[in-house]
C-alpha positions in Angstrom: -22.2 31.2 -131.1 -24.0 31.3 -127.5 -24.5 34.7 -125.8 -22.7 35.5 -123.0 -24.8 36.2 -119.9 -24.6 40.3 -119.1 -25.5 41.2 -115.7 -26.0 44.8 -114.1 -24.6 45.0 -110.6 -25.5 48.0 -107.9 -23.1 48.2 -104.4 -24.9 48.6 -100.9 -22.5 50.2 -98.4 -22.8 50.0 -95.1 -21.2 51.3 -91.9 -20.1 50.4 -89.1 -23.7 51.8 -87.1 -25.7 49.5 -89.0 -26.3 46.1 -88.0 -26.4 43.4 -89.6 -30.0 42.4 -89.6 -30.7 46.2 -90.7 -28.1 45.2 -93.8 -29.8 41.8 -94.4 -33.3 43.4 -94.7 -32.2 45.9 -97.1 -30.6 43.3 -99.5 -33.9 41.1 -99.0 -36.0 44.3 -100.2 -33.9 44.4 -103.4 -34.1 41.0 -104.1 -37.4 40.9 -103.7 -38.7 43.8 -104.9 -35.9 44.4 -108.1 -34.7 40.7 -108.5 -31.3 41.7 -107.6 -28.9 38.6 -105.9 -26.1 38.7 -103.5 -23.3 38.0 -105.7 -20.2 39.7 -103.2 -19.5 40.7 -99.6 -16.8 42.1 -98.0 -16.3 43.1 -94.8 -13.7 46.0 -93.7 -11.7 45.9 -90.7 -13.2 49.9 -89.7 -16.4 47.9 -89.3 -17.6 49.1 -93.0 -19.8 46.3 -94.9 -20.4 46.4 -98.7 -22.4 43.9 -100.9 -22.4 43.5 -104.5 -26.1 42.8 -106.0 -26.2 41.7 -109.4 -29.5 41.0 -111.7 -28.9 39.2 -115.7 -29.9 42.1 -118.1 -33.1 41.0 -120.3 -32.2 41.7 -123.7 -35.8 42.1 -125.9 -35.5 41.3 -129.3 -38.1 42.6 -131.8 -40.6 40.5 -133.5 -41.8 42.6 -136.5 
């Protein structure tokens, strides 16, 4: 039976100050720096912006 891919996901918020090149860089640092990817984003109408980074969980099995 195949394993079912588990991923771990971590939210950004941001409001509606921030830009959107200020939002951008801060999901480029996490997906280059923790190998997150964009996996959701949703704007609000109150100008409120939050993304949805996900990353597949490495399960290690033992050897000995």
């Amino acid at each position: 039976m195949a394993a079912m891919t588990e991923y771990e996901y971590r939210v950004l918020t941001f409001g509606p100050a921030t830009s959107r090149a200020e939002a951008r860089q801060a999901v480029v640092e996490h997906a280059e720096y923790g190998h997150w990817e964009l996996a959701r984003t949703v704007g609000y109408v109150n100008g409120q912006r939050r993304m949805w980074l996900r990353r597949k969980v490495m399960r290690v099995q033992r050897t000995a």
